[in-house]
BAMI-530540 format. One record per atom (N, C-alpha, C): residue number from 1; residue in three letters; atom name; x, y, z. Coordinates in nm, 4 decimals. Example, Ala and Ser with C-alpha at 12.3 -4.5 7.8 and 13.67 -1.06 7.14 Angstrom:
BEGIN
R   num   residu   atome          x          y          z
R     1      ala       N     1.3190    -0.5690     0.7800
R     1      ala      CA     1.2300    -0.4500     0.7800
R     1      ala       C     1.3200    -0.3300     0.7800
R     2      ser       N     1.2850    -0.2250     0.7080
R     2      ser      CA     1.3670    -0.1060     0.7140
R     2      ser       C     1.2900     0.0030     0.7870
REM end
This chain:
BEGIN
R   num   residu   atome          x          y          z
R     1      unk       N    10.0514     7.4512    13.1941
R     1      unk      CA    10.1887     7.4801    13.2281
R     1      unk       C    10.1893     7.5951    13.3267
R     2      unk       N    10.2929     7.5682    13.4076
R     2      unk      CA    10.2740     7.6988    13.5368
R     2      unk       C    10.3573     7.8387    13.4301
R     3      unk       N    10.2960     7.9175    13.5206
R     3      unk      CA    10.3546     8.1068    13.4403
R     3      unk       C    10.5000     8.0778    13.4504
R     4      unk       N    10.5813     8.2106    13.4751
R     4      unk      CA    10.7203     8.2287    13.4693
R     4      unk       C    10.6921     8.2846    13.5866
R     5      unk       N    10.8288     8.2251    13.6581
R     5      unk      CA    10.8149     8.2671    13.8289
R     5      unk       C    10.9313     8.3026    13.8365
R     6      unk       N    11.0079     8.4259    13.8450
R     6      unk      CA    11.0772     8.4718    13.9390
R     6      unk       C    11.1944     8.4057    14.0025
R     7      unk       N    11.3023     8.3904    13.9980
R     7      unk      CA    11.3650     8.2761    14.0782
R     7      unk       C    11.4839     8.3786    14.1689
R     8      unk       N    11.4968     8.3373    14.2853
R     8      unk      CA    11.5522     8.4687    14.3568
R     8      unk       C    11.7037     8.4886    14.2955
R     9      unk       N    11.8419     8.4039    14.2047
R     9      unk      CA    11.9122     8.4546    14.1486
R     9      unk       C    11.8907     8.4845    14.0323
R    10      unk       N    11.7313     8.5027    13.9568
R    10      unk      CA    11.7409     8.5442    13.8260
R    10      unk       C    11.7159     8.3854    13.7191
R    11      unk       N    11.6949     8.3374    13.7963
R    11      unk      CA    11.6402     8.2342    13.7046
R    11      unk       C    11.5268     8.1801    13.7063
R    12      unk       N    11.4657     8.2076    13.5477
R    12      unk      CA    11.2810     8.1930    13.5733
R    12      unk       C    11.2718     8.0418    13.5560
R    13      unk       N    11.1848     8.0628    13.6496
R    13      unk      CA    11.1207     7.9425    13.6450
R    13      unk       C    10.9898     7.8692    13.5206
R    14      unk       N    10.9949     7.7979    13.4532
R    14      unk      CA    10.9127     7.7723    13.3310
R    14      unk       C    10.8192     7.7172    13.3875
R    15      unk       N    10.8039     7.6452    13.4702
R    15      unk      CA    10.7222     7.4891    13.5268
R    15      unk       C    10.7091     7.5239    13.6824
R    16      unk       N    10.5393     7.4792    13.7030
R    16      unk      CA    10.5714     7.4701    13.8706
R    16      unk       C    10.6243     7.3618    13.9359
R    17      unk       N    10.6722     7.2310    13.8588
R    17      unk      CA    10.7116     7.1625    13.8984
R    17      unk       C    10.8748     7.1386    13.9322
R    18      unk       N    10.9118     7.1663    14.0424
R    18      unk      CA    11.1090     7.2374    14.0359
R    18      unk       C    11.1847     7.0930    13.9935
R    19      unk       N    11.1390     6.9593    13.9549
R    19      unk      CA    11.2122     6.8584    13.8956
R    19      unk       C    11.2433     6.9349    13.7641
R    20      unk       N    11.1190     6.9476    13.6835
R    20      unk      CA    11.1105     6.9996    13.5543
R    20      unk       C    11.1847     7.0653    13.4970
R    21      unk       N    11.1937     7.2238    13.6163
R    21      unk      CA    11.2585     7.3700    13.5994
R    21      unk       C    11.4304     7.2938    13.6090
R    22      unk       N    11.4782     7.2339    13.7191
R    22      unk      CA    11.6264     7.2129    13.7268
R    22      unk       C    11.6855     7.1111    13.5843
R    23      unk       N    11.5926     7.0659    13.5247
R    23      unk      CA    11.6494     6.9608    13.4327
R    23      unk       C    11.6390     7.0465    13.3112
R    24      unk       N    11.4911     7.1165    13.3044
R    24      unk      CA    11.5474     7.2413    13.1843
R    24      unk       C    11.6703     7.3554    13.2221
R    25      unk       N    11.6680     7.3793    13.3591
R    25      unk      CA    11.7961     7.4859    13.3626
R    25      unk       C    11.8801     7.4036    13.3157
R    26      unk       N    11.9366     7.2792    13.3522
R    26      unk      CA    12.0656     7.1343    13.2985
R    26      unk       C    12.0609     7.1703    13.1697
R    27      unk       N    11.9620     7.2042    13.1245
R    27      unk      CA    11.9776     7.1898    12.9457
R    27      unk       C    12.0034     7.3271    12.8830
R    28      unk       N    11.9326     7.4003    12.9632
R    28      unk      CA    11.9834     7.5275    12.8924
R    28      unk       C    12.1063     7.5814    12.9188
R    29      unk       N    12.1679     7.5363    13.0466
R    29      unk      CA    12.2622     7.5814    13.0912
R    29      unk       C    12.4336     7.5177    13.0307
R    30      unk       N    12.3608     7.3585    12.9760
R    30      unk      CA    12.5300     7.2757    12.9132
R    30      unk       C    12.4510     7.1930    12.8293
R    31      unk       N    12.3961     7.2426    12.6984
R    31      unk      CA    12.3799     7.1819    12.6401
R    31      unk       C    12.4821     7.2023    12.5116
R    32      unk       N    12.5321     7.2565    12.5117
R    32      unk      CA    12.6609     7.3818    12.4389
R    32      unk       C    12.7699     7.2998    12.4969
R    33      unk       N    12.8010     7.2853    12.6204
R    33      unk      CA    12.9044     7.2566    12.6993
R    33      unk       C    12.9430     7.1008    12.6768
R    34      unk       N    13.1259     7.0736    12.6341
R    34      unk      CA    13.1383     6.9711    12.6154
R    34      unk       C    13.1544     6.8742    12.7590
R    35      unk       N    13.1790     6.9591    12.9021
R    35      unk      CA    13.1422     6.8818    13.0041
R    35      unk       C    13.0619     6.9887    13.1097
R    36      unk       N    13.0102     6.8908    13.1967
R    36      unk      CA    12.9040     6.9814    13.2832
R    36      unk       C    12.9692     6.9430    13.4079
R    37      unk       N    12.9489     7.0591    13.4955
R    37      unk      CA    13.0090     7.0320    13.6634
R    37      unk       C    12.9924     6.9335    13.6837
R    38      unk       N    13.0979     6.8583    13.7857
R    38      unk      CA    13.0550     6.7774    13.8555
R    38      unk       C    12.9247     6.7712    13.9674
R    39      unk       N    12.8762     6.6891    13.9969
R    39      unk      CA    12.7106     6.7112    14.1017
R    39      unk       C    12.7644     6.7702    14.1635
R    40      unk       N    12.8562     6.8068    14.2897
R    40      unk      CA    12.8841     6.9097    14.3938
R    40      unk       C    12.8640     7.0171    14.3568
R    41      unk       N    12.9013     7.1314    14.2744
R    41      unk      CA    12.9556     7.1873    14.1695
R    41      unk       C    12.7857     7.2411    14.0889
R    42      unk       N    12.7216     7.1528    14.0696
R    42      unk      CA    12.6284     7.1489    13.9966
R    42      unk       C    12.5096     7.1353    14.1308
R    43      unk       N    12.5128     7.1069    14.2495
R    43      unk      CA    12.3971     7.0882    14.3682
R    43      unk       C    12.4296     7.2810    14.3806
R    44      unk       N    12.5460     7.2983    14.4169
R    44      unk      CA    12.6297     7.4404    14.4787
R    44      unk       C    12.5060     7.5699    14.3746
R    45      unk       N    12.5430     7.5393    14.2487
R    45      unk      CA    12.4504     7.6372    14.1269
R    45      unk       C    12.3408     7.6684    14.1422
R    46      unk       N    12.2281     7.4948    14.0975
R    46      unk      CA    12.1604     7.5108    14.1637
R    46      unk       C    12.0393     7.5470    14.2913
R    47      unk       N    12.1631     7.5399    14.4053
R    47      unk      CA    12.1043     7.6098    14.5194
R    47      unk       C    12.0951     7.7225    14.5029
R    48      unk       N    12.2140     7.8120    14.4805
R    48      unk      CA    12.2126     7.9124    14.4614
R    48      unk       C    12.0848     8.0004    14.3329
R    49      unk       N    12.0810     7.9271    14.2286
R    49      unk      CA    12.0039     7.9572    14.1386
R    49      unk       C    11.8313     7.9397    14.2736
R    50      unk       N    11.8363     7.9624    14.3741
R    50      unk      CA    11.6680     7.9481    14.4478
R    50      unk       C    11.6269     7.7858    14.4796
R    51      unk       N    11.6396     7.6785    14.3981
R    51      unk      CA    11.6223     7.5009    14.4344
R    51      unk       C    11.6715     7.4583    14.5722
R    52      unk       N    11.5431     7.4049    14.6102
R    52      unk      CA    11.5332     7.3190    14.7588
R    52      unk       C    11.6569     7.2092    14.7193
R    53      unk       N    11.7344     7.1836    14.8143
R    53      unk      CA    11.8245     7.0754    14.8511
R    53      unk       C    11.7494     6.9467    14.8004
R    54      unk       N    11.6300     6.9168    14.8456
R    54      unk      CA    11.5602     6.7858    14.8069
R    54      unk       C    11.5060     6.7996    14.6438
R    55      unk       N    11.4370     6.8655    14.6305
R    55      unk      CA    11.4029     6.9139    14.4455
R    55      unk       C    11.5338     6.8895    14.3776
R    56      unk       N    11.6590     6.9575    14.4203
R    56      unk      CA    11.7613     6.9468    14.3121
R    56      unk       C    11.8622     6.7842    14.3054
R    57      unk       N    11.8600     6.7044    14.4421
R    57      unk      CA    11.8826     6.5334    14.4811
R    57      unk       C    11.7952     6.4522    14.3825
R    58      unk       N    11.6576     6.4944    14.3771
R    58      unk      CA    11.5519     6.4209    14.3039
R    58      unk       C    11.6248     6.4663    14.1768
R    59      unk       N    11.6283     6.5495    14.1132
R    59      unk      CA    11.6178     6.5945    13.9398
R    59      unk       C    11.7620     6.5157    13.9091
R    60      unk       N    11.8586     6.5463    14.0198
R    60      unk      CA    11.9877     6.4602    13.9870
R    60      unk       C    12.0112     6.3320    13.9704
R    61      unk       N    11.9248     6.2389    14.0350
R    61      unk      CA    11.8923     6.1356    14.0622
R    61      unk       C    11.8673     6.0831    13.9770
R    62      unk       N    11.7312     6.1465    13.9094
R    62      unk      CA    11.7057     6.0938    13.7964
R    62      unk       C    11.7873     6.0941    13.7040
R    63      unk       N    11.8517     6.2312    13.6770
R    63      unk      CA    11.9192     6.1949    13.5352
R    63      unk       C    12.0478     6.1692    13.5650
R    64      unk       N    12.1124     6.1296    13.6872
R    64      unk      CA    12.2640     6.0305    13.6838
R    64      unk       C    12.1811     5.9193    13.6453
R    65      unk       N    12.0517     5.8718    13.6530
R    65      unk      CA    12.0483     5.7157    13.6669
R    65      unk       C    12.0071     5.7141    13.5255
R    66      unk       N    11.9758     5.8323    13.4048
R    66      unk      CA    11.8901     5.8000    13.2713
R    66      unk       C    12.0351     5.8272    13.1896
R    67      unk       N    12.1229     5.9116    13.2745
R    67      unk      CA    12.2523     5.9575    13.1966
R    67      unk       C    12.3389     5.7935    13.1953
R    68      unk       N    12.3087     5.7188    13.3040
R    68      unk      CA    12.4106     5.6046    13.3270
R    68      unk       C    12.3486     5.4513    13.2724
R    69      unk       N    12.1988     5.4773    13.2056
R    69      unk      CA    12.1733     5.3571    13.1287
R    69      unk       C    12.1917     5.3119    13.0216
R    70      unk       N    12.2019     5.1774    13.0000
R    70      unk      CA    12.2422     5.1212    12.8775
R    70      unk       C    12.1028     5.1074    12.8149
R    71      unk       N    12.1192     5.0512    12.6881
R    71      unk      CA    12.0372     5.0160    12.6038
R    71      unk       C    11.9652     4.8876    12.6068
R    72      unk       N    11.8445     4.8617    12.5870
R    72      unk      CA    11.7718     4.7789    12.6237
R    72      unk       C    11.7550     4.6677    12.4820
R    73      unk       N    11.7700     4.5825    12.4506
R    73      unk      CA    11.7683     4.5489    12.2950
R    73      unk       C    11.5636     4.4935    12.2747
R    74      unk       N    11.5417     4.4748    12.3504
R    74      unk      CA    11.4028     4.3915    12.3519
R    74      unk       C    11.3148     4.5499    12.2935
R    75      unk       N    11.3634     4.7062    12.3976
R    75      unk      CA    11.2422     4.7932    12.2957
R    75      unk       C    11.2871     4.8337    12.1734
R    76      unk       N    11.3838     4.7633    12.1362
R    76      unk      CA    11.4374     4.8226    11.9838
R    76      unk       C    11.3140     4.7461    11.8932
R    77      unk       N    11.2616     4.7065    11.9465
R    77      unk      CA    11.1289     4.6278    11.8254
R    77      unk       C    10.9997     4.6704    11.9087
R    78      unk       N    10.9168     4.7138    11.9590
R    78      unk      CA    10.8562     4.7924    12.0294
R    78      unk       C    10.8069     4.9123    11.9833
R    79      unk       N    10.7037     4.9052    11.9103
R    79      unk      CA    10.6285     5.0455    11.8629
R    79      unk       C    10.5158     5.0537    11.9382
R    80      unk       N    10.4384     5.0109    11.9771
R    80      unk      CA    10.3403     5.0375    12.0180
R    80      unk       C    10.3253     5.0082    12.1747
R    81      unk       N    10.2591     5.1279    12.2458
R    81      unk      CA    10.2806     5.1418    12.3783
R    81      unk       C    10.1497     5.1003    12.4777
R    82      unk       N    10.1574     5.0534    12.5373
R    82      unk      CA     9.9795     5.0186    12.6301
R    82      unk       C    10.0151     5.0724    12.7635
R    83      unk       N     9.9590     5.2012    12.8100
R    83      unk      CA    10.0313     5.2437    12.9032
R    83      unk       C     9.9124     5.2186    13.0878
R    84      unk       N     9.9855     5.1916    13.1610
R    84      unk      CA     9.9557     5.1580    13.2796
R    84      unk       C     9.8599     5.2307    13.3774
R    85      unk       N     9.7510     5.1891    13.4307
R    85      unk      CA     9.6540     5.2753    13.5021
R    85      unk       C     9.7040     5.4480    13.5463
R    86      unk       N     9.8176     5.4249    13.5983
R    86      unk      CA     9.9472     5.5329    13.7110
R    86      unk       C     9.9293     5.6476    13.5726
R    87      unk       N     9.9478     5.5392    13.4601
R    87      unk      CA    10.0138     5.6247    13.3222
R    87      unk       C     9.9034     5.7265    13.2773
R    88      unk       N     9.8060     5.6138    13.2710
R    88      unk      CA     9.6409     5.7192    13.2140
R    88      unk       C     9.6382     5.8325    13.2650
R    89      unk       N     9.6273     5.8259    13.4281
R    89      unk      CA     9.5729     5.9150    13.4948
R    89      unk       C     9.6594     6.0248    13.4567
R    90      unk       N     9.8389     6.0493    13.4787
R    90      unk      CA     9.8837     6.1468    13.4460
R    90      unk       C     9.9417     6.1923    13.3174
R    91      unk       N     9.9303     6.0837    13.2084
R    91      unk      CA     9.9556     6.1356    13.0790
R    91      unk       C     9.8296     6.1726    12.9955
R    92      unk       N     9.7550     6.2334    12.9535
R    92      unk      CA     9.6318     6.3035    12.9374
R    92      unk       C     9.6579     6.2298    12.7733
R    93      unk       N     9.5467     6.2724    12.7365
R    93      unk      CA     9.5343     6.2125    12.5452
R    93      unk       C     9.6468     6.2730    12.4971
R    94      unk       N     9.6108     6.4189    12.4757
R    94      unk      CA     9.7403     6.4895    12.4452
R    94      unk       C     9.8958     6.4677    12.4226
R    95      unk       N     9.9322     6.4383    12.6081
R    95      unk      CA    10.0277     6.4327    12.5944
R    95      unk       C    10.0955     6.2273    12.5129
R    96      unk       N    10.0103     6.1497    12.5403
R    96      unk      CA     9.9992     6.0707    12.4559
R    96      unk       C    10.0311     6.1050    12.3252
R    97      unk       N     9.8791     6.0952    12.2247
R    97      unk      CA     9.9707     6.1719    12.1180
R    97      unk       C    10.0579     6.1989    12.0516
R    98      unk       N    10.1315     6.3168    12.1387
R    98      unk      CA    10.2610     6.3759    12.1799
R    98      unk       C    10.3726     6.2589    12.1382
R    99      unk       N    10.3986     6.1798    12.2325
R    99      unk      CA    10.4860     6.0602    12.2582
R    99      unk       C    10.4588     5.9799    12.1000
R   100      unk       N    10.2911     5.9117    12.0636
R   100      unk      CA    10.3179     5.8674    11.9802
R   100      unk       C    10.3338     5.9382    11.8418
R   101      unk       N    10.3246     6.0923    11.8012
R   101      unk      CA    10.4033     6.1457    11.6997
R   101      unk       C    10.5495     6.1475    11.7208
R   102      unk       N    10.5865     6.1637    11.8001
R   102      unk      CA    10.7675     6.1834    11.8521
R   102      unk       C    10.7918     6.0695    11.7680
R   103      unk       N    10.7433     5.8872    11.8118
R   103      unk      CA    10.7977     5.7940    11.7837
R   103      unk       C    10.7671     5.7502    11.6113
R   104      unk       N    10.6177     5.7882    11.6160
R   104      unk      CA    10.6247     5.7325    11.4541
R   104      unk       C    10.7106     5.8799    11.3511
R   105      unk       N    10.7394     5.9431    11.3848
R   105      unk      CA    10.8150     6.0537    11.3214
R   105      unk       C    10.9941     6.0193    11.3288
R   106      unk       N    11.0023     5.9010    11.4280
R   106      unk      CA    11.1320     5.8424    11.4199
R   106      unk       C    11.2035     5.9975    11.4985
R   107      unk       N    11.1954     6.0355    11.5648
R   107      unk      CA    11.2355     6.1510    11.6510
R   107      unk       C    11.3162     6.1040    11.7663
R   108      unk       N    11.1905     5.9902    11.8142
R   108      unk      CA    11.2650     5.9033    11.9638
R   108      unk       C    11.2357     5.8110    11.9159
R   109      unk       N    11.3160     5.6740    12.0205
R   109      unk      CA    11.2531     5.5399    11.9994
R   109      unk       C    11.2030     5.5311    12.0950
R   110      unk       N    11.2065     5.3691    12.1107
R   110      unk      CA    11.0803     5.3479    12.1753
R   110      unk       C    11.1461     5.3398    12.3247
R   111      unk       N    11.3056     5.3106    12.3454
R   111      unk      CA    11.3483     5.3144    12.4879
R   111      unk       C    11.3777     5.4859    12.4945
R   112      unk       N    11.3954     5.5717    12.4382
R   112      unk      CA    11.3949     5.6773    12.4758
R   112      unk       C    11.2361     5.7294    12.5087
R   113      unk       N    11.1314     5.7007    12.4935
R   113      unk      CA    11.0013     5.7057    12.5228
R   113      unk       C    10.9359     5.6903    12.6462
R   114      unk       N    11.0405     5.5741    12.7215
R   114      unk      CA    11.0414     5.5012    12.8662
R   114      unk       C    11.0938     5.6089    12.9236
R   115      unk       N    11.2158     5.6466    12.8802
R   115      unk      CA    11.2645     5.7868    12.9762
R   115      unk       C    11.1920     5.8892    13.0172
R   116      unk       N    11.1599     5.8868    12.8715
R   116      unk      CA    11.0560     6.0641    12.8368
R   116      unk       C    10.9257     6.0061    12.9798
R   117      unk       N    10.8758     5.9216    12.9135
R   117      unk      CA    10.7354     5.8979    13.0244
R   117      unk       C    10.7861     5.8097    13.2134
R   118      unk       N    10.9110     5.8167    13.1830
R   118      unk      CA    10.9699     5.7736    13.3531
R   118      unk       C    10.9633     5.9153    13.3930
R   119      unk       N    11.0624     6.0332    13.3389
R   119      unk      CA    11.0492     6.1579    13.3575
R   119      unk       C    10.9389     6.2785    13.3968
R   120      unk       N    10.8446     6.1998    13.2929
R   120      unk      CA    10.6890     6.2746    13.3048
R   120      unk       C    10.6415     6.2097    13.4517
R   121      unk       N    10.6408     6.0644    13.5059
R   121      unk      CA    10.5794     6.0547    13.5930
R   121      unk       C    10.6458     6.0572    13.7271
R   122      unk       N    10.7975     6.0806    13.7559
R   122      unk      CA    10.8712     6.1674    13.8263
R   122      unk       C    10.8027     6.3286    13.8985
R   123      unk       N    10.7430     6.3380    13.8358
R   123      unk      CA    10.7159     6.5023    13.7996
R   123      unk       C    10.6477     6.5120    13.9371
R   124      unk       N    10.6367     6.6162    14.0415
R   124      unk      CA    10.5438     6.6417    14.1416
R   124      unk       C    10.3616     6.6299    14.0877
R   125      unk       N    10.2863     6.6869    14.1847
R   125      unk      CA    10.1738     6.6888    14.1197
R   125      unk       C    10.0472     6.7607    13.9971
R   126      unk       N    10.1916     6.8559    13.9383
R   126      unk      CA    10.1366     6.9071    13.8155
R   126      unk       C    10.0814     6.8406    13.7308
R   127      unk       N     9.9989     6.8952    13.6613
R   127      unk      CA     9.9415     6.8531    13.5379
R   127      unk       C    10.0313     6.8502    13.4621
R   128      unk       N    10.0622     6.7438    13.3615
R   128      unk      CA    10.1347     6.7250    13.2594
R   128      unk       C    10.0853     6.7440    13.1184
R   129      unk       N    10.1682     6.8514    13.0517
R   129      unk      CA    10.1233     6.8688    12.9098
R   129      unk       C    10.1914     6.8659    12.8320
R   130      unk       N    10.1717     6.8819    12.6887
R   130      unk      CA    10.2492     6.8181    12.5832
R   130      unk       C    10.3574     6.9371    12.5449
R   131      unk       N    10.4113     7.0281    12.6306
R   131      unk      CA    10.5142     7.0969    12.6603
R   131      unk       C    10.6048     7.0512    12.7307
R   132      unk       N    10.5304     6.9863    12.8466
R   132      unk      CA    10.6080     6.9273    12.8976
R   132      unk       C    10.6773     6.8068    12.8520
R   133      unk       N    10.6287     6.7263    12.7793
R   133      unk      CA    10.6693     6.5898    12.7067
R   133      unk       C    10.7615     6.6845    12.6213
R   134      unk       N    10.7735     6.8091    12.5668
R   134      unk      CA    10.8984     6.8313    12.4346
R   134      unk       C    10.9780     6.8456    12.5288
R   135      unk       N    10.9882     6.9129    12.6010
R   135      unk      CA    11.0831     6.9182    12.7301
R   135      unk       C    11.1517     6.8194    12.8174
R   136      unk       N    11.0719     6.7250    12.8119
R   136      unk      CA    11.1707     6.5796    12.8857
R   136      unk       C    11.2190     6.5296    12.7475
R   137      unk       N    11.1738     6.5167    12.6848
R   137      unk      CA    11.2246     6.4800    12.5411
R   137      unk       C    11.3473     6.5325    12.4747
R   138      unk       N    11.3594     6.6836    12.4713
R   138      unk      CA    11.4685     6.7273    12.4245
R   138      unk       C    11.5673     6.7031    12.5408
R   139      unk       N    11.5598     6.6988    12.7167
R   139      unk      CA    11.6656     6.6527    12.8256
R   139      unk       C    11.6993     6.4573    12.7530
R   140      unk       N    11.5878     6.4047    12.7579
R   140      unk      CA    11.6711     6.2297    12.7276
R   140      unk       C    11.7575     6.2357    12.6002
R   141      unk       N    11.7129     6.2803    12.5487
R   141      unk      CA    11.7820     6.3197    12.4035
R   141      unk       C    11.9174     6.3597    12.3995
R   142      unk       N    11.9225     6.4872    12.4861
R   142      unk      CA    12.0578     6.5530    12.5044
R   142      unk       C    12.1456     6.4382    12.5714
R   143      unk       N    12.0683     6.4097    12.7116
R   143      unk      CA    12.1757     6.2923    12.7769
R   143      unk       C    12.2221     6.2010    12.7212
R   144      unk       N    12.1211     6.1601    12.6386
R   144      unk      CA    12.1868     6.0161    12.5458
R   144      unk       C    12.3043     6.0594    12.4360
R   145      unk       N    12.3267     6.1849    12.4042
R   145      unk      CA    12.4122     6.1880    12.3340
R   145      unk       C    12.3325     6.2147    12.1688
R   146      unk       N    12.1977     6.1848    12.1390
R   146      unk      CA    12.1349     6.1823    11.9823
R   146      unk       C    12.0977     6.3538    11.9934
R   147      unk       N    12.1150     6.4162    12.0508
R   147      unk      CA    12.0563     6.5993    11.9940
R   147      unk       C    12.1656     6.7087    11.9843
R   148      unk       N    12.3402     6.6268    12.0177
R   148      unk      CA    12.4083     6.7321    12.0400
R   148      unk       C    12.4515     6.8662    11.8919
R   149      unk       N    12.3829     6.7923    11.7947
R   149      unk      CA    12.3675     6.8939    11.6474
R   149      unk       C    12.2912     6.9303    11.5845
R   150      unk       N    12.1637     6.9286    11.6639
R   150      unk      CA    12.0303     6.9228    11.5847
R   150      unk       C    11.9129     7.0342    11.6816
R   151      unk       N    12.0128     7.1288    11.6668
R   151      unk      CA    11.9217     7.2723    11.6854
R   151      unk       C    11.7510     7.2547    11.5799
R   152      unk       N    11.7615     7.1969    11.4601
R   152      unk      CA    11.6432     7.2518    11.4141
R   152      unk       C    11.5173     7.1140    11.4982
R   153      unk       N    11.6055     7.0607    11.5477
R   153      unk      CA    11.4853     6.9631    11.6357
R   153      unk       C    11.4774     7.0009    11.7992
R   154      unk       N    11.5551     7.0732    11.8296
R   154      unk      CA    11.4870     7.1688    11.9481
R   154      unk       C    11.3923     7.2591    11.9248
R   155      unk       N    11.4035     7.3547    11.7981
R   155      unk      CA    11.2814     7.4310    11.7655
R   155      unk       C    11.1658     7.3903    11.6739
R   156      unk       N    11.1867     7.2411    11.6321
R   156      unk      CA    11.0556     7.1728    11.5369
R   156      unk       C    11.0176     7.1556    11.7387
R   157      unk       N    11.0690     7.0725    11.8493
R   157      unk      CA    10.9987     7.0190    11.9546
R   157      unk       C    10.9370     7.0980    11.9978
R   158      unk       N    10.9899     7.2716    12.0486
R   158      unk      CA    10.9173     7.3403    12.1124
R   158      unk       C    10.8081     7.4498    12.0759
R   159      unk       N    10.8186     7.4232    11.9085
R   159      unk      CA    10.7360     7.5168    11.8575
R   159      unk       C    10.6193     7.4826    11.7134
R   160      unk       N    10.6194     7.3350    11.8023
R   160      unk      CA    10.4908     7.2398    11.6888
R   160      unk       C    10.3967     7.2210    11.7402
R   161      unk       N    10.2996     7.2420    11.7105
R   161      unk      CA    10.1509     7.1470    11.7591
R   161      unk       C    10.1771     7.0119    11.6872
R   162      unk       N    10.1028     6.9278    11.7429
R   162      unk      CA    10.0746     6.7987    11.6869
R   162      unk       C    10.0071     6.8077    11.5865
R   163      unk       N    10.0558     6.6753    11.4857
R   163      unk      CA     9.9942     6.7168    11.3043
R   163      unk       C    10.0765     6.8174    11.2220
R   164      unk       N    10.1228     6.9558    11.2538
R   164      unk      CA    10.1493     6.9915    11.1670
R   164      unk       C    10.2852     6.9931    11.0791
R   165      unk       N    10.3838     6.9077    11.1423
R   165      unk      CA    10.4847     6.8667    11.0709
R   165      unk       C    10.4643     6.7179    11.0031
R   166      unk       N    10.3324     6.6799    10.9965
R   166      unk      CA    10.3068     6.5830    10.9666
R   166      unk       C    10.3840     6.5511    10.8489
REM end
């Protein structure tokens, strides 16, 4: 995971990857909030918060298009995942793992899993780690509407190793 960087209005950066950083600022910033700026409104913040014009189009992008999907009925039966050459290379064992404790812990399903790992491979060319997977995880979560009361599963996501809530 990259250090904490500095962000020129005061907002640190968690991730060197600025998709990452703008979708966790999204979350930290209205996850409380019963509505969030509109994108103008929300590009305007952003910029200002230090984010390239193109970094903050991409992070939006993605999540108008994960905020605006429906439900898939075919992965509602879907446990088990075989993930794609693209996938190996940037989801490490770990963060694997990761994904399959989330799902057999009934945390996510299996179409919120597609998000989580569409999200992960969105990502610039950072290394991806299983911080990062609690982190796209707790953003699909929020968007979908399943985390807006469940503070103690933001701090079981960001402050578990794998196994020990087994």
């Amino acid at each position: 995971m990259g250090g904490l960087l500095p962000c020129p209005a005061g907002v640190t950066k968690k991730f060197t990857d600025p998709m990452l950083d703008i979708l966790v600022y999204l979350y930290e910033s209205f996850r409380m909030a019963e509505l969030a700026p509109d994108r103008d409104a929300l590009e305007k913040r952003l910029f200002a918060a230090g984010f390239e014009e193109s970094d903050i189009n991409a992070a939006l992008d993605w999540f108008a298009h994960l905020a605006g999907s429906s439900a898939h009925e075919r992965l509602s039966h879907v446990h088990y995942r075989h993930y794609a050459a693209q996938e190996l290379e940037r989801l490490n064992e770990a963060c694997r793992d990761e994904l399959a404790y989330l799902v057999s812990a009934e945390i996510i399903d299996a179409e919120s899993r597609e998000w989580v790992i569409s999200g992960l491979m969105a990502l610039g060319g950072e290394d991806i780690e299983p911080d990062h997977v609690r982190w796209m995880t707790l953003i699909v979560l929020w968007s979908r509407g399943l985390i807006e009361h469940f503070t103690h599963l933001e701090d079981m996501l960001l402050n578990h190793e794998p196994g020990r809530l087994h």
